[in-house]
C-alpha positions as CSV (number, residue, x, y, z in Angstrom):
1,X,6.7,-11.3,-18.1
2,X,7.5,-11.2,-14.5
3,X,6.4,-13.7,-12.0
4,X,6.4,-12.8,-8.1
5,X,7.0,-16.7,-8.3
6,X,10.0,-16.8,-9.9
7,X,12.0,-14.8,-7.5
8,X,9.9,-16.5,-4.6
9,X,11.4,-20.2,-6.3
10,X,15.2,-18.3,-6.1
11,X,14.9,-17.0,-2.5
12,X,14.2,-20.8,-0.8
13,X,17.0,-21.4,0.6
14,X,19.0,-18.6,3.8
15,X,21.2,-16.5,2.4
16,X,21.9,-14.2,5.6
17,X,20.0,-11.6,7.5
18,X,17.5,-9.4,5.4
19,X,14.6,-7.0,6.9
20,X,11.2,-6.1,5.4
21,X,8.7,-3.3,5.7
22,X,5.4,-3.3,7.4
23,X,2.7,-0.8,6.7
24,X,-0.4,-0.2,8.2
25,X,-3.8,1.3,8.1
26,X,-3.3,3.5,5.3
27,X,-7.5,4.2,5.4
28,X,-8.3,6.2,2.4
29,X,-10.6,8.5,2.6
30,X,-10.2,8.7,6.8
31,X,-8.5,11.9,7.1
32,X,-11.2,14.3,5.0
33,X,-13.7,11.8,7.0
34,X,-12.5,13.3,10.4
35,X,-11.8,16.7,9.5
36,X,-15.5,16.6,8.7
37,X,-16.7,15.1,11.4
38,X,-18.0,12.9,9.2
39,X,-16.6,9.2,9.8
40,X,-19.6,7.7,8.4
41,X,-19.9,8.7,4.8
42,X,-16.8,11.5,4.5
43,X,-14.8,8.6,2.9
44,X,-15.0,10.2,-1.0
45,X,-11.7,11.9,-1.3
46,X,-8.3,10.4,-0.6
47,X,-5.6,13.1,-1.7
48,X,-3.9,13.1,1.6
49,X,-3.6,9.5,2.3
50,X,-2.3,9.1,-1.1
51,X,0.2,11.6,-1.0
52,X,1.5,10.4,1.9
53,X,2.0,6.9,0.6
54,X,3.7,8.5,-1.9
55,X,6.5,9.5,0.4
56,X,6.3,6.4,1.9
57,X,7.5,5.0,-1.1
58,X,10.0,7.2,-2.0
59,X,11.4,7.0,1.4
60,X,11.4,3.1,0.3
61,X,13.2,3.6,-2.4
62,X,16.1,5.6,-1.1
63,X,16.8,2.6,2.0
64,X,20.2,1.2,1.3
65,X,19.9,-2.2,0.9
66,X,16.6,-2.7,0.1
67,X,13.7,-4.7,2.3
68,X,13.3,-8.1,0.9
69,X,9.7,-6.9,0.7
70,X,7.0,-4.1,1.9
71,X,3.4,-5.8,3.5
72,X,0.6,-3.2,3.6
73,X,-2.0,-4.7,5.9
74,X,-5.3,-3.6,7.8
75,X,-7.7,-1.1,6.9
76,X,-6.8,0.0,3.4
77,X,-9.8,2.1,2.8
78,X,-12.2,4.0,5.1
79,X,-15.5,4.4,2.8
80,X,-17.3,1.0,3.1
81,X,-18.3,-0.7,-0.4
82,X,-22.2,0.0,-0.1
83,X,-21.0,3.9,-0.3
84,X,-18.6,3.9,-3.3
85,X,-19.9,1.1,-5.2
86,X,-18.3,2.2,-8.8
87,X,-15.2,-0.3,-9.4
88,X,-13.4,2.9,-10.7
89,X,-13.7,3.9,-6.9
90,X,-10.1,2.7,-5.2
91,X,-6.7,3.4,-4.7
92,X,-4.6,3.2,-7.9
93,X,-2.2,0.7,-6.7
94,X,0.1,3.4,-4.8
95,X,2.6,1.5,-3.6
96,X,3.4,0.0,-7.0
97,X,6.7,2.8,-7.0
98,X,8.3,0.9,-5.0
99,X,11.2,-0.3,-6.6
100,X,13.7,-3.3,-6.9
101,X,11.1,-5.0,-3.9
102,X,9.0,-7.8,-5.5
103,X,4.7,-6.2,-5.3
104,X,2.0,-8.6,-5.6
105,X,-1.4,-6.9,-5.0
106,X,-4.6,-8.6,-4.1
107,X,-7.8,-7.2,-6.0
């Protein structure tokens, strides 16, 4: 079984100059929201935001050598938990594609 620790336990010492990724905002559910004119309950469908993580990731994949790691931070969805309760409601880990760069997500 893999253990984001393990290679965290191997990477504690320099070994040169490395770069990571950081993403931001990604706000499922934000871009059918405004194209309603809906920002306060237009937060049900997330096609676009996915798809375009997507090719984030792919464009990930193709960088030659690889980020040590990729960070997504802020707002990851737009639809607040009182309007989607359902825990089948949420992004399917999309950024789990990325390859050879070690993922731990937070649930």
């Amino acid at each position: 079984m893999y253990s984001l620790f393990s290679k965290v336990h191997k990477e504690r010492e320099w070994k040169g100059p490395f770069y990571f990724i950081q993403g931001a905002d990604p706000q499922f559910g934000l871009m059918k929201a405004w194209s309603m004119g809906d920002c306060d309950s237009g937060g049900d469908e997330w096609g676009q935001e996915i798809r375009l993580t997507e090719l984030a990731v792919q464009a990930i994949n193709k960088l030659d050598p690889k980020p040590k790691f990729f960070v997504l931070c802020g707002d990851l969805i737009h639809a607040m938990p009182d309007q989607h309760p359902s825990s089948s409601y949420g992004p399917k880990k999309p950024g789990s594609g990325v390859s050879s760069i070690a993922a731990k997500w937070s649930e």
